[in-house]
PDB file with one MODEL, atoms N, CA, C and O in Angstrom:
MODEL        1
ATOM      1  N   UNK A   1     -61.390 146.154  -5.009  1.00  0.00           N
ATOM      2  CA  UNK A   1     -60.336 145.355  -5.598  1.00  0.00           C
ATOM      3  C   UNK A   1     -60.590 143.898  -5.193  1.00  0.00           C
ATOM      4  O   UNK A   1     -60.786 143.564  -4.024  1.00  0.00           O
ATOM      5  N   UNK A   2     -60.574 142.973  -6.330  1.00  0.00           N
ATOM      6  CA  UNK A   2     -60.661 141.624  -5.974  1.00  0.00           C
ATOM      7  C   UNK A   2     -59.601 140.822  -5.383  1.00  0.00           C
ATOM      8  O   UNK A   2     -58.574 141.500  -5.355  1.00  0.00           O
ATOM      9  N   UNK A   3     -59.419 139.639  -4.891  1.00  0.00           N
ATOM     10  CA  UNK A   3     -58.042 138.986  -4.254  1.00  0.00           C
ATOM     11  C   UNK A   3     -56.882 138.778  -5.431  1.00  0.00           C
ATOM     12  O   UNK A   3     -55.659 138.916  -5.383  1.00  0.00           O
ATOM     13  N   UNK A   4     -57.934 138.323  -6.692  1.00  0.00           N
ATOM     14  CA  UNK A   4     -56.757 138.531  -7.603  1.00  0.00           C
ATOM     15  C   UNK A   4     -55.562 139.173  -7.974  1.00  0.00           C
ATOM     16  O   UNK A   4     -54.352 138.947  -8.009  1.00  0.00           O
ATOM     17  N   UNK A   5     -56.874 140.613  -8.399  1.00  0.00           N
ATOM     18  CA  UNK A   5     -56.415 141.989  -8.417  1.00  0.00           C
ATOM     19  C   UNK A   5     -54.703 141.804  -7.350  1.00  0.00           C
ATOM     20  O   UNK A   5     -53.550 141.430  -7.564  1.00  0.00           O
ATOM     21  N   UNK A   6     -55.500 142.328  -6.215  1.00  0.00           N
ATOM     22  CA  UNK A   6     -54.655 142.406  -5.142  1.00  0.00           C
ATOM     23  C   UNK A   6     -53.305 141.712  -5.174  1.00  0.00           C
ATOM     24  O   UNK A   6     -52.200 142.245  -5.077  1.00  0.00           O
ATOM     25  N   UNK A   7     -53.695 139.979  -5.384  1.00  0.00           N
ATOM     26  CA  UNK A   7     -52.345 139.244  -5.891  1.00  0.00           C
ATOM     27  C   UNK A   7     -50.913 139.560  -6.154  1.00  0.00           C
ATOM     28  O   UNK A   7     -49.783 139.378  -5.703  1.00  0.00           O
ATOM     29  N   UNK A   8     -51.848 140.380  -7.548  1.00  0.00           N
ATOM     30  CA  UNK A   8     -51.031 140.718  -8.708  1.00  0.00           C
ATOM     31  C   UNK A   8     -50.021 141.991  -7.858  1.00  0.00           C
ATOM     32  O   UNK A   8     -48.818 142.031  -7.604  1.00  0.00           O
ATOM     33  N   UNK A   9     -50.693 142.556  -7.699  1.00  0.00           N
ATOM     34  CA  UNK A   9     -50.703 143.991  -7.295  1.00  0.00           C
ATOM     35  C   UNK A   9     -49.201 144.092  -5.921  1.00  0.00           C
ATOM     36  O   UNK A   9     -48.371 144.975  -5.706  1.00  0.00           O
ATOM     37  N   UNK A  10     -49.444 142.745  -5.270  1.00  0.00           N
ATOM     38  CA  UNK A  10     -48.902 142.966  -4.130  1.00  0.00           C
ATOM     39  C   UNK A  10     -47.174 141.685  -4.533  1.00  0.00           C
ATOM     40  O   UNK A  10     -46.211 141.490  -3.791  1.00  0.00           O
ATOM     41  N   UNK A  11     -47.382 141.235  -5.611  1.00  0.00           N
ATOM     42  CA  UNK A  11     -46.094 141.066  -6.243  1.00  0.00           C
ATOM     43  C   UNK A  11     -45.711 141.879  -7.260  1.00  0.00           C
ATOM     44  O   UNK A  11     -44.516 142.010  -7.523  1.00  0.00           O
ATOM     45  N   UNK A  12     -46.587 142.462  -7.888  1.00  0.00           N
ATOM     46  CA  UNK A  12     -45.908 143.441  -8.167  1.00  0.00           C
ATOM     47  C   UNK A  12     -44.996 145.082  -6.969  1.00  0.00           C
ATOM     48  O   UNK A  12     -44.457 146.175  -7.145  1.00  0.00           O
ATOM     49  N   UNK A  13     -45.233 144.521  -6.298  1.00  0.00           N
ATOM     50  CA  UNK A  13     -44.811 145.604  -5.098  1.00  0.00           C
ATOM     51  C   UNK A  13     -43.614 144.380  -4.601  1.00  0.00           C
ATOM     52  O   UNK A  13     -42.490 144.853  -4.437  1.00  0.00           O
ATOM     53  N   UNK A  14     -43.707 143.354  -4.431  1.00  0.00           N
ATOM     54  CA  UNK A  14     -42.355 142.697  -4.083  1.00  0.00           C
ATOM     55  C   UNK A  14     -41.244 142.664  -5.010  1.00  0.00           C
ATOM     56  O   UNK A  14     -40.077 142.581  -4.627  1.00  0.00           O
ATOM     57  N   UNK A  15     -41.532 142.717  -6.020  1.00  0.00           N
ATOM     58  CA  UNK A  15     -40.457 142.681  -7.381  1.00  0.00           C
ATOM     59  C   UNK A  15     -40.069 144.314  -7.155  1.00  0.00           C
ATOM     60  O   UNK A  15     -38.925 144.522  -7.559  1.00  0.00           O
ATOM     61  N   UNK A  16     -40.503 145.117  -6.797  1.00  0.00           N
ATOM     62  CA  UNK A  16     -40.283 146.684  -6.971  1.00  0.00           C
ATOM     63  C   UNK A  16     -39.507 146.618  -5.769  1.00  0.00           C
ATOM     64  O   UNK A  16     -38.395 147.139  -5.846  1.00  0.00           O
ATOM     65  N   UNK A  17     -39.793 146.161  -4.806  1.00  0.00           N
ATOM     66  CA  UNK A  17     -38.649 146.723  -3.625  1.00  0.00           C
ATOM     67  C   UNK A  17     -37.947 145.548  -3.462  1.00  0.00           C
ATOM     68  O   UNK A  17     -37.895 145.330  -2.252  1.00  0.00           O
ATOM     69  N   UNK A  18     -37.480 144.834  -3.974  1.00  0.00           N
ATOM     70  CA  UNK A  18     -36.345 143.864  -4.223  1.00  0.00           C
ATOM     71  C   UNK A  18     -35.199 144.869  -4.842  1.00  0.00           C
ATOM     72  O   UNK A  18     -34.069 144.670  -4.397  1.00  0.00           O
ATOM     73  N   UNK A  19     -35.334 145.867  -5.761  1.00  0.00           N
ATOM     74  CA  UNK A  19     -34.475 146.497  -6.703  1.00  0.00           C
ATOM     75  C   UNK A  19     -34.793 147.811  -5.393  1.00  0.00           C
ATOM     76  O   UNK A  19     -33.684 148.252  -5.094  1.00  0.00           O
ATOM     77  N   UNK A  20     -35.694 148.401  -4.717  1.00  0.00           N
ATOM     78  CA  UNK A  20     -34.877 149.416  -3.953  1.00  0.00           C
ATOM     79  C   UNK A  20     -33.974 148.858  -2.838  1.00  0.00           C
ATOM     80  O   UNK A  20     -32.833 149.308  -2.735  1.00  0.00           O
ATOM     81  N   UNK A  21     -34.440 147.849  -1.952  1.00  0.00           N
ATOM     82  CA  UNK A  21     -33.959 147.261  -0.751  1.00  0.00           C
ATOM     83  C   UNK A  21     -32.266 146.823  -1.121  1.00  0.00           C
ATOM     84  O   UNK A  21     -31.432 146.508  -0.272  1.00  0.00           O
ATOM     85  N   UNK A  22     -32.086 146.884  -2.277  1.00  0.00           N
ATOM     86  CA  UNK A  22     -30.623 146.367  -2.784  1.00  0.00           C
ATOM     87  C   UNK A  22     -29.722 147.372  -2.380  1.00  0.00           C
ATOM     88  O   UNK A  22     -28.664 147.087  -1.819  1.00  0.00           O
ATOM     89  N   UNK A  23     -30.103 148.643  -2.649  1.00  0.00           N
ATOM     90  CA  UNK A  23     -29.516 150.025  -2.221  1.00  0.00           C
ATOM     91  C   UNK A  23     -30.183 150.492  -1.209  1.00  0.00           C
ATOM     92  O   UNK A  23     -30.341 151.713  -1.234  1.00  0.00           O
ATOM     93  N   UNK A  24     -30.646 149.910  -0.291  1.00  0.00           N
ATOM     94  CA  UNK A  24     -31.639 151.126   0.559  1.00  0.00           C
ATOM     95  C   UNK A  24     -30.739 151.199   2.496  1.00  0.00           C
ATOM     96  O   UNK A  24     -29.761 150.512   2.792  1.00  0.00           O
ATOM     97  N   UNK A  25     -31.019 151.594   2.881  1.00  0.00           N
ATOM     98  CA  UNK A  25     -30.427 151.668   4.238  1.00  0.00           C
ATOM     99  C   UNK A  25     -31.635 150.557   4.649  1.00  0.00           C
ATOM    100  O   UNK A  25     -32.635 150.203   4.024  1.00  0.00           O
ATOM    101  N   UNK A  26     -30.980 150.067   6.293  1.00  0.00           N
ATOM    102  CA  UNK A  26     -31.823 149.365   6.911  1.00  0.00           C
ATOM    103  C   UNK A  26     -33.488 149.573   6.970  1.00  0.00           C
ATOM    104  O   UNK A  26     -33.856 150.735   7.143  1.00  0.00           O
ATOM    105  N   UNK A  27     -34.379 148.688   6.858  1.00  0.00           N
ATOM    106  CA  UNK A  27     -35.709 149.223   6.916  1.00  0.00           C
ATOM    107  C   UNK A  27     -37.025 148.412   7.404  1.00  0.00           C
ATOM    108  O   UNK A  27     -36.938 147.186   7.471  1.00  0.00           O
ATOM    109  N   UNK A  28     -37.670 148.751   7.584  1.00  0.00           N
ATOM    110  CA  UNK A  28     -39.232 147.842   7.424  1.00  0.00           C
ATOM    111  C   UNK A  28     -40.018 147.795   6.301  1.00  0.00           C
ATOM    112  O   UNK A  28     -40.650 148.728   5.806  1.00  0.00           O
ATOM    113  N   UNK A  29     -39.923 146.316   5.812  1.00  0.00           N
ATOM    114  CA  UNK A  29     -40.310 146.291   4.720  1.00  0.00           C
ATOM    115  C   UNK A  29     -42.173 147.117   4.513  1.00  0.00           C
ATOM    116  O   UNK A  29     -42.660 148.054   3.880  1.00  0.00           O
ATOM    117  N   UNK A  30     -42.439 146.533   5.047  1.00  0.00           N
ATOM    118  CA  UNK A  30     -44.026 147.171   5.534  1.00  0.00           C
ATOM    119  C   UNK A  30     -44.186 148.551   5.262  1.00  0.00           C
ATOM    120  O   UNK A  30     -45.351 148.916   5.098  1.00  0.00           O
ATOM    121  N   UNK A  31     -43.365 149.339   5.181  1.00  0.00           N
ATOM    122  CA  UNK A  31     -43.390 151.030   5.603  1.00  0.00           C
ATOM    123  C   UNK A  31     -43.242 151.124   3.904  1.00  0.00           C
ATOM    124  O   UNK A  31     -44.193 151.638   3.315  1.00  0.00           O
ATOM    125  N   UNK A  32     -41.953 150.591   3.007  1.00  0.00           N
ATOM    126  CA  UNK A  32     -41.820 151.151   1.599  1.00  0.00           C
ATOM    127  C   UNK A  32     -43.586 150.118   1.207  1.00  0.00           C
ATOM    128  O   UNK A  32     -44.406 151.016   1.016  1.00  0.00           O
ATOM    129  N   UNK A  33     -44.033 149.271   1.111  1.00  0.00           N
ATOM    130  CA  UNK A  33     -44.981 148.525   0.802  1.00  0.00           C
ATOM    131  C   UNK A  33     -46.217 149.612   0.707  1.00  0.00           C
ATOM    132  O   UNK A  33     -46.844 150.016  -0.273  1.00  0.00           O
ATOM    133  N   UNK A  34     -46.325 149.941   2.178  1.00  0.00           N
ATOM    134  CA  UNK A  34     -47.315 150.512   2.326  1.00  0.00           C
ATOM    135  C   UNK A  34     -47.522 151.816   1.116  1.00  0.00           C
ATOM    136  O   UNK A  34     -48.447 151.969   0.318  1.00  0.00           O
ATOM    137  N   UNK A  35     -46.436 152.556   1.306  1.00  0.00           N
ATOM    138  CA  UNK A  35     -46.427 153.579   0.510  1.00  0.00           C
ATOM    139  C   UNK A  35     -46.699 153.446  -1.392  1.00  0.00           C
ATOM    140  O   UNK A  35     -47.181 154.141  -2.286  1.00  0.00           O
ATOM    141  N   UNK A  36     -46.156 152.333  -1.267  1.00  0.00           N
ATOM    142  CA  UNK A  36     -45.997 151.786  -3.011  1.00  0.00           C
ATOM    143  C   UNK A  36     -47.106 151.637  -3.500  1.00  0.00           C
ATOM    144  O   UNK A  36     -47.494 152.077  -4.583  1.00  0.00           O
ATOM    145  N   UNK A  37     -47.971 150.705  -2.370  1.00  0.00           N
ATOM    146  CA  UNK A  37     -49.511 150.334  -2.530  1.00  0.00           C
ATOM    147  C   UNK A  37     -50.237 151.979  -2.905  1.00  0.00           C
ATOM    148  O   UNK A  37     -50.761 152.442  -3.918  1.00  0.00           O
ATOM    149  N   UNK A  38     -50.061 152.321  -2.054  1.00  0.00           N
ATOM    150  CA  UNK A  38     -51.122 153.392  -1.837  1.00  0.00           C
ATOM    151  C   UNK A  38     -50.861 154.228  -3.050  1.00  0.00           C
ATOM    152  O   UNK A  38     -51.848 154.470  -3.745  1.00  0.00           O
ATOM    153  N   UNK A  39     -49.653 154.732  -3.444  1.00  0.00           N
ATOM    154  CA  UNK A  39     -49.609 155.437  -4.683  1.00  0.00           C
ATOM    155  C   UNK A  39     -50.105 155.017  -5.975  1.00  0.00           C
ATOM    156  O   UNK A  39     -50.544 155.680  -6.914  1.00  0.00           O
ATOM    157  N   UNK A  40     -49.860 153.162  -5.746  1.00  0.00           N
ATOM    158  CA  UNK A  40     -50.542 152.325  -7.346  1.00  0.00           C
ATOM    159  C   UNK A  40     -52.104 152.557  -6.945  1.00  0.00           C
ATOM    160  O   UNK A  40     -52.889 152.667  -7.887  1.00  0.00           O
ATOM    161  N   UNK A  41     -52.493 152.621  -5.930  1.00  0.00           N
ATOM    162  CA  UNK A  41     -53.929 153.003  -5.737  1.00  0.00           C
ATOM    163  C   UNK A  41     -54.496 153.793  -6.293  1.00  0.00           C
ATOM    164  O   UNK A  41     -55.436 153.583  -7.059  1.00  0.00           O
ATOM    165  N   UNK A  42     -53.811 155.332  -5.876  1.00  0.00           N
ATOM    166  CA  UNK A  42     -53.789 156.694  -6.323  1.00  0.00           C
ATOM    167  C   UNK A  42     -53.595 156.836  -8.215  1.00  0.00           C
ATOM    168  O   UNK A  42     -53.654 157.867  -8.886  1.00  0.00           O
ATOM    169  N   UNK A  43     -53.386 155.588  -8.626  1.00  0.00           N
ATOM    170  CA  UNK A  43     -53.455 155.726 -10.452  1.00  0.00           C
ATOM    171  C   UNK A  43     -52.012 155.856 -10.489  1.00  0.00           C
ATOM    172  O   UNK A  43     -51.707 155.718 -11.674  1.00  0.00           O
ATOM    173  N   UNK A  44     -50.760 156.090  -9.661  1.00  0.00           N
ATOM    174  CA  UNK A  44     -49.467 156.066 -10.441  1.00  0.00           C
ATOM    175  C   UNK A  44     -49.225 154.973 -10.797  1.00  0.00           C
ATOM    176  O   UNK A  44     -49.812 153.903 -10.639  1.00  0.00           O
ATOM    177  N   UNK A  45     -47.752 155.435 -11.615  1.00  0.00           N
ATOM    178  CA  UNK A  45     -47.078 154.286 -12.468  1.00  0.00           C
ATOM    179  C   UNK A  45     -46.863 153.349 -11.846  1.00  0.00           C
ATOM    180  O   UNK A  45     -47.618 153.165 -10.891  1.00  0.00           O
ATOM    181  N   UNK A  46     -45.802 152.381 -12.078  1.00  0.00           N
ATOM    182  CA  UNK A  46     -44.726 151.039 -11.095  1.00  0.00           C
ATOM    183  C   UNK A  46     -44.036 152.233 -10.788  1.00  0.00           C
ATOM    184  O   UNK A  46     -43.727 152.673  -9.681  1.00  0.00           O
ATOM    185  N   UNK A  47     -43.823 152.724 -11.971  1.00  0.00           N
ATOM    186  CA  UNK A  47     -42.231 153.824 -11.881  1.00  0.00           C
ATOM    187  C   UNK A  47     -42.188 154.926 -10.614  1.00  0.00           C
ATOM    188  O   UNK A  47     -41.361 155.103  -9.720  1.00  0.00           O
ATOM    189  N   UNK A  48     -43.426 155.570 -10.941  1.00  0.00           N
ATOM    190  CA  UNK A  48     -43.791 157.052 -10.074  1.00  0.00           C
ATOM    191  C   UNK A  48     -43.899 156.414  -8.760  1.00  0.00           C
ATOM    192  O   UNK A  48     -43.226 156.856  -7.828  1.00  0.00           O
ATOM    193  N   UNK A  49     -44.956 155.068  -8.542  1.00  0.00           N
ATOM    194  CA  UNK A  49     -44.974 154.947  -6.728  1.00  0.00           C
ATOM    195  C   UNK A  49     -43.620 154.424  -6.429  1.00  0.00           C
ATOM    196  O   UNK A  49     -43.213 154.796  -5.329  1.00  0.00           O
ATOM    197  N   UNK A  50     -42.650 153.524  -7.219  1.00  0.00           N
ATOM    198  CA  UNK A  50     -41.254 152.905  -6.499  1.00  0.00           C
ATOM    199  C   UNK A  50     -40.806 154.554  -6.358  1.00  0.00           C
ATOM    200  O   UNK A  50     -40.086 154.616  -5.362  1.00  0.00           O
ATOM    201  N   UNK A  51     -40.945 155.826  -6.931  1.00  0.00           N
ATOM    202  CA  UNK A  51     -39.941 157.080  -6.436  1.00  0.00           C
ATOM    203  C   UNK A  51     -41.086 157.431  -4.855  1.00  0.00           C
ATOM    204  O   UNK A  51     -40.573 157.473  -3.737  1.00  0.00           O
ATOM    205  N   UNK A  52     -42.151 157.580  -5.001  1.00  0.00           N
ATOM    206  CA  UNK A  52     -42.944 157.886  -3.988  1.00  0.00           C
ATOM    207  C   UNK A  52     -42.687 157.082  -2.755  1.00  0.00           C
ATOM    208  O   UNK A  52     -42.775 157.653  -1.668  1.00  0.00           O
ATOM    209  N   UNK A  53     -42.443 156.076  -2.801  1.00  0.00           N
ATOM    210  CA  UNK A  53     -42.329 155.200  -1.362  1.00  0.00           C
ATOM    211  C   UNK A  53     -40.638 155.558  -1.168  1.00  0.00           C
ATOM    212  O   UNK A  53     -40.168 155.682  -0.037  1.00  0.00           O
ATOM    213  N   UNK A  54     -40.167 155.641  -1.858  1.00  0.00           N
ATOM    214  CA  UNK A  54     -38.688 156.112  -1.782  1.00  0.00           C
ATOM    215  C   UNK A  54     -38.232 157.116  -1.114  1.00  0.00           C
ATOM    216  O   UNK A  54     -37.241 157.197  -0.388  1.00  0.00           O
ATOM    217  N   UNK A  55     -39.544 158.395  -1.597  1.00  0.00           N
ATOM    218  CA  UNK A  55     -39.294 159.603  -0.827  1.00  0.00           C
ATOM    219  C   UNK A  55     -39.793 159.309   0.399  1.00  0.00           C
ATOM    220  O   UNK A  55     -39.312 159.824   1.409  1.00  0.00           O
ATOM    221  N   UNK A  56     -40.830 158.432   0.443  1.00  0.00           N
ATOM    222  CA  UNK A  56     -41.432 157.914   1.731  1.00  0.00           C
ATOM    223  C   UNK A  56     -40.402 158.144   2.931  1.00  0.00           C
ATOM    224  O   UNK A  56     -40.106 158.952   3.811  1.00  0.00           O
ATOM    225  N   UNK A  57     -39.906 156.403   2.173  1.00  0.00           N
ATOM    226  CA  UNK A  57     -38.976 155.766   3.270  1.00  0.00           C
ATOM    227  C   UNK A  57     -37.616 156.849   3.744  1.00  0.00           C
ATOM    228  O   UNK A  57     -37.051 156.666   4.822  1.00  0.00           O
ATOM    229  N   UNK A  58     -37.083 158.269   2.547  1.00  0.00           N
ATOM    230  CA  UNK A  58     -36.112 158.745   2.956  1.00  0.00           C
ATOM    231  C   UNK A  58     -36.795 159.562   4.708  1.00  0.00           C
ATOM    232  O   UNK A  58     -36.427 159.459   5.878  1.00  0.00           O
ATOM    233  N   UNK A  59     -37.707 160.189   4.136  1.00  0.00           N
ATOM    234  CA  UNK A  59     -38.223 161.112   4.839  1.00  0.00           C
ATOM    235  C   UNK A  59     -38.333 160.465   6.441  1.00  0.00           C
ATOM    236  O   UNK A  59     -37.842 160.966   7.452  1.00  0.00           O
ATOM    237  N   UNK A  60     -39.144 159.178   6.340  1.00  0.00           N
ATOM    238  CA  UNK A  60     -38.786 158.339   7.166  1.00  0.00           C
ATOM    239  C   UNK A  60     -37.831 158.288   8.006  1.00  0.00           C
ATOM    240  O   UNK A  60     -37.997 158.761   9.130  1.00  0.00           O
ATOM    241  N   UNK A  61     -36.491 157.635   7.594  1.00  0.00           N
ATOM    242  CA  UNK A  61     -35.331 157.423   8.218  1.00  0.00           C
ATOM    243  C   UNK A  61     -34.376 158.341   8.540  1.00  0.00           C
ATOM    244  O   UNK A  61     -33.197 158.143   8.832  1.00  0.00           O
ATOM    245  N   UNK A  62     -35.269 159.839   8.426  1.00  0.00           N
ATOM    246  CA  UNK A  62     -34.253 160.854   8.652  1.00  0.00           C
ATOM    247  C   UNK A  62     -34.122 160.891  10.547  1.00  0.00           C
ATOM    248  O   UNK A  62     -33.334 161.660  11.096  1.00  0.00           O
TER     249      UNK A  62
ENDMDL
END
């Protein structure tokens, strides 16, 4: 992946957890990020990794 790429990639991951962090319990931003990344990695949607880091972060904060 180029820096561009990446750029893009890593505001598109700030615009996505702006809309979970609105509803989310206390957190580290770093932890839903991480997860978001890695699923857009993995070929999912915006849609499918914002639920994947979601289940992340629940699983997480249990």
């Amino acid at each position: 992946m180029d820096v561009t790429t990446l750029a893009g990639l890593l505001h598109e991951t700030e615009d996505r957890h702006g809309a979970y962090e609105a509803t989310a319990p206390e957190h580290h931003w770093w932890d839903w990020y991480a997860a978001y990344l890695f699923a857009r990695e993995q070929g999912r949607t915006p849609d499918e990794a914002a639920r994947e880091a979601a289940a992340h972060m629940e699983a997480l904060l249990k």
